[in-house]
C-alpha positions as a Markdown table, in Angstrom:
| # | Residue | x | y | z |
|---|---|---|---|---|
| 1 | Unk | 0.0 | 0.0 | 0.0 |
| 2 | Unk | 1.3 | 3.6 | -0.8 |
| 3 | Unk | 2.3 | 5.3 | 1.7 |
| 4 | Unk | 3.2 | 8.9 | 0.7 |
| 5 | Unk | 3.6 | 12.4 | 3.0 |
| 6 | Unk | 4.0 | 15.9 | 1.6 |
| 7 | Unk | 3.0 | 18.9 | -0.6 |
| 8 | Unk | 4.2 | 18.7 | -4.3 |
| 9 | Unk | 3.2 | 21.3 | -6.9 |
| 10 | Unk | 2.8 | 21.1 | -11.2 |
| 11 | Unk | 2.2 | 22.6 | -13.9 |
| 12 | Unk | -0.7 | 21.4 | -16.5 |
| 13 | Unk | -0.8 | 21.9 | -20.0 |
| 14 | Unk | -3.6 | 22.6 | -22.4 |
| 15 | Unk | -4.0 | 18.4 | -23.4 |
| 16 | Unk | -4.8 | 17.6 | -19.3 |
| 17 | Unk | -0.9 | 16.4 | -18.9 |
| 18 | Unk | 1.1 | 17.1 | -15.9 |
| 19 | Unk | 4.4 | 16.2 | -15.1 |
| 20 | Unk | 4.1 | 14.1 | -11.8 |
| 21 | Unk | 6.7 | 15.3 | -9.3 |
| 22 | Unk | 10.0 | 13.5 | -8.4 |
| 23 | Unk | 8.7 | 13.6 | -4.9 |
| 24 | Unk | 5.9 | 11.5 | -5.9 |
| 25 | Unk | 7.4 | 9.5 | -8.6 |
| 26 | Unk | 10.2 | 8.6 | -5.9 |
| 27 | Unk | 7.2 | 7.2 | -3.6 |
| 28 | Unk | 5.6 | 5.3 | -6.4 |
| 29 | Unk | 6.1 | 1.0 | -6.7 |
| 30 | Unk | 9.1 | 0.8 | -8.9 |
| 31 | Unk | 8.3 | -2.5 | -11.7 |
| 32 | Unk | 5.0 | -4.2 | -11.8 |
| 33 | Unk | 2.3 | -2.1 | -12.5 |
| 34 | Unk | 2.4 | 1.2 | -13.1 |
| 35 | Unk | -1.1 | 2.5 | -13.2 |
| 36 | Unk | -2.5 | 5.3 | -11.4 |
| 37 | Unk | -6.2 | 5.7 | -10.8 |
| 38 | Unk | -7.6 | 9.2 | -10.1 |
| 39 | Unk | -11.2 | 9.5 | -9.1 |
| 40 | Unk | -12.9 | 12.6 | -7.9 |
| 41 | Unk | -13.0 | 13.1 | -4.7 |
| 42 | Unk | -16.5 | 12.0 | -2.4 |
| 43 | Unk | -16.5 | 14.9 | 0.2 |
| 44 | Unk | -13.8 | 17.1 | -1.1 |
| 45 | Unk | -13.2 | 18.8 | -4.5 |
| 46 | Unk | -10.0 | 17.3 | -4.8 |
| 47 | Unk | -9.1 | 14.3 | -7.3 |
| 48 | Unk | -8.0 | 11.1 | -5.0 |
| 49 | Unk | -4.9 | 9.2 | -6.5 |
| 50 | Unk | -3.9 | 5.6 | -6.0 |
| 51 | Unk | -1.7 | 3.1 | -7.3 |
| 52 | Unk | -3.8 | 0.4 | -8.9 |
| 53 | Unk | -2.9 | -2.2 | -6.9 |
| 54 | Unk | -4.5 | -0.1 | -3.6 |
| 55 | Unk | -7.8 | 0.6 | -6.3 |
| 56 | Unk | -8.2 | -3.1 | -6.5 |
| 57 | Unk | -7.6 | -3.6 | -2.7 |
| 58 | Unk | -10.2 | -0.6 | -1.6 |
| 59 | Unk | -12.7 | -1.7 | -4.5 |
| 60 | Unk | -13.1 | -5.2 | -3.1 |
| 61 | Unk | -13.1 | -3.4 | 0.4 |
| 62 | Unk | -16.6 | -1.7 | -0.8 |
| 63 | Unk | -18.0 | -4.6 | -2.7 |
| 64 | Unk | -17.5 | -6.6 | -0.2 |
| 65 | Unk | -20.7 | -4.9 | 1.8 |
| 66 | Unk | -22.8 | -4.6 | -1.5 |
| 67 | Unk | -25.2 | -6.6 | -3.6 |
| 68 | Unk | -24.6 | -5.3 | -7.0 |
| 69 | Unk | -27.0 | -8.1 | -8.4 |
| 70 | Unk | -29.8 | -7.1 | -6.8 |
| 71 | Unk | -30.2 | -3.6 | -4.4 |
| 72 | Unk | -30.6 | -0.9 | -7.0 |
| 73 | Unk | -29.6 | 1.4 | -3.9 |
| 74 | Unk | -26.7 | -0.2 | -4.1 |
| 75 | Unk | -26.4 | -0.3 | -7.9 |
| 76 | Unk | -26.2 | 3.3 | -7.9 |
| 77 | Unk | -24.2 | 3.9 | -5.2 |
| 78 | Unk | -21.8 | 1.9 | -6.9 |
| 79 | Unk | -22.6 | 3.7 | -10.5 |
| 80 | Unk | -21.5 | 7.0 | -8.7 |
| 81 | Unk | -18.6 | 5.4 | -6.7 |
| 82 | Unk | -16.6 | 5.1 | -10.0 |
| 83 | Unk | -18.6 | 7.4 | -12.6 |
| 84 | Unk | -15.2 | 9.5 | -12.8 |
| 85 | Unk | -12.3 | 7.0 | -12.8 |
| 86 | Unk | -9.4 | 7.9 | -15.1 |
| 87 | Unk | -6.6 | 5.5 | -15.4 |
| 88 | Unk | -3.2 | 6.3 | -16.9 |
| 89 | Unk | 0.4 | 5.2 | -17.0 |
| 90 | Unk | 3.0 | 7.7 | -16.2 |
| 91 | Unk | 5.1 | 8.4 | -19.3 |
| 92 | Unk | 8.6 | 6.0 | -17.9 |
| 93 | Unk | 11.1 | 8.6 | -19.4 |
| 94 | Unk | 9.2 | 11.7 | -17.8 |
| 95 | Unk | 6.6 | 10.4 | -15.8 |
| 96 | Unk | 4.0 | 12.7 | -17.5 |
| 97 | Unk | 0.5 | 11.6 | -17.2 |
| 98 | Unk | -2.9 | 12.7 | -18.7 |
| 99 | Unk | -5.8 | 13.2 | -16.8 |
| 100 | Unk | -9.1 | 13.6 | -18.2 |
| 101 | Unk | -10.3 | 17.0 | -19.2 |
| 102 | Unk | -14.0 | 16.5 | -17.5 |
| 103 | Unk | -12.2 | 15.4 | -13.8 |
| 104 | Unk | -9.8 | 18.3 | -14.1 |
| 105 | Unk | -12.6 | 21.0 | -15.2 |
| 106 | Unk | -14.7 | 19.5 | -12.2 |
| 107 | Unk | -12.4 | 20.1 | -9.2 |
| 108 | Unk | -11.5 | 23.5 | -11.2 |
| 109 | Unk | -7.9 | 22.9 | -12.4 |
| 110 | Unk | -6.9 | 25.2 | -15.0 |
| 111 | Unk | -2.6 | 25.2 | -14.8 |
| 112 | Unk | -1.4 | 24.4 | -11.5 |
| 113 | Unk | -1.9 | 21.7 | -8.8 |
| 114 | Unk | -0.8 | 20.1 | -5.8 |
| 115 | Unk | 0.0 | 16.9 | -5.1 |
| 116 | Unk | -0.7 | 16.8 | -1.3 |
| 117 | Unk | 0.4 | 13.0 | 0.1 |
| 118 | Unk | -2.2 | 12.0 | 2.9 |
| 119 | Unk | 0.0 | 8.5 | 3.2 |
| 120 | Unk | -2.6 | 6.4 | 1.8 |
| 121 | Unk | -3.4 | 8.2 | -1.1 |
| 122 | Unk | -2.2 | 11.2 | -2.7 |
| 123 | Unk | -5.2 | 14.0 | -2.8 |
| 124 | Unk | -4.9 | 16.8 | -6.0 |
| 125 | Unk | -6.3 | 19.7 | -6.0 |
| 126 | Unk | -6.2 | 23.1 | -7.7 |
| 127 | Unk | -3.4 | 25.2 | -6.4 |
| 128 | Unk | -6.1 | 28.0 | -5.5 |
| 129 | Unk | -8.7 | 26.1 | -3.7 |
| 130 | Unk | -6.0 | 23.6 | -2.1 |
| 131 | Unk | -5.2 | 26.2 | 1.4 |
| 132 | Unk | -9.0 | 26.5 | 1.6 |
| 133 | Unk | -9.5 | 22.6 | 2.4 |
| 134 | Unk | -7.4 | 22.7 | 5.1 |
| 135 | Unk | -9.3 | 22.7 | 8.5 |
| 136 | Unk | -8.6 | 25.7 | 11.0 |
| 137 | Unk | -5.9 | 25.1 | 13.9 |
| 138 | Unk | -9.1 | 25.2 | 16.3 |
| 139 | Unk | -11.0 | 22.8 | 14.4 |
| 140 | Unk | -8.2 | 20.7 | 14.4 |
| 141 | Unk | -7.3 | 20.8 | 18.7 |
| 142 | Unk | -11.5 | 20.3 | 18.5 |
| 143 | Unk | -11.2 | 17.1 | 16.6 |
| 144 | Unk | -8.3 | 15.5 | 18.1 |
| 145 | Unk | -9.7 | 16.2 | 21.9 |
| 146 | Unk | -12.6 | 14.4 | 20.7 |
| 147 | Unk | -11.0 | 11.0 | 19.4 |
| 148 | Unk | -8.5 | 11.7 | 22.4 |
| 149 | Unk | -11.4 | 10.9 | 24.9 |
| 150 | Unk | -12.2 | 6.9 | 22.8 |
């Protein structure tokens, strides 16, 4: 499982490709498979990115608690779950990848993001709204006090 920490930034160009970061390209399996999956994000209007390998891991994770033969609740659930999956291959001389056009015009990305590592997953967002989903220092003492007391 991927397990990645910090803030990288990138530029985008008109075609949806970026130029992952060697920070993140330093963190990423080295052989085997190479694909990334980027999904948008459920609560946050980020992209989420994982190595395939996690997808397939957290996929059968939420299938596991579904019936996607027969709860149409859960149908659709599933139907939005991964609506907006892109999967690519980083480019193995640059590591350049292309995202699709509709996630990137969804979260707002025009020319730069950041790669923010969460250690699971890496989040990406536009660089404007990315200091916005941060959570305030009080909110934050508020939050750990809480699951502190458990």
């Amino acid at each position: 499982m991927l397990s990645i920490y910090g803030k990288f930034t990138a530029k985008v160009d008109d075609k949806g490709r970026l130029v992952l970061p060697v920070g993140v390209r330093r963190e990423l399996p080295s052989g085997g498979d190479q694909r990334l999956v980027f999904k948008k994000g459920m609560y946050d209007n980020c992209l989420e990115m994982y190595t395939f390998d996690d997808w397939k891991e957290l996929e059968n994770k939420a299938k596991a608690g579904l019936d996607l033969f027969f709860n149409h609740e859960h149908i659709m659930l599933w139907r939005k779950f991964t609506a907006n999956l892109c999967i690519t291959v980083p480019d193995p001389r640059l590591g350049r990848i292309s995202i699709d056009r509709d996630l990137l015009d969804a979260i707002g990305i025009s020319k730069e993001v950041v790669f923010s590592g969460v250690g699971f997953r890496m989040e990406v967002w536009a660089k404007e709204s990315f200091g916005s989903s941060l959570i305030s220092n009080e909110e934050f003492i508020s939050i750990a006090k809480g699951l502190s007391s458990k």
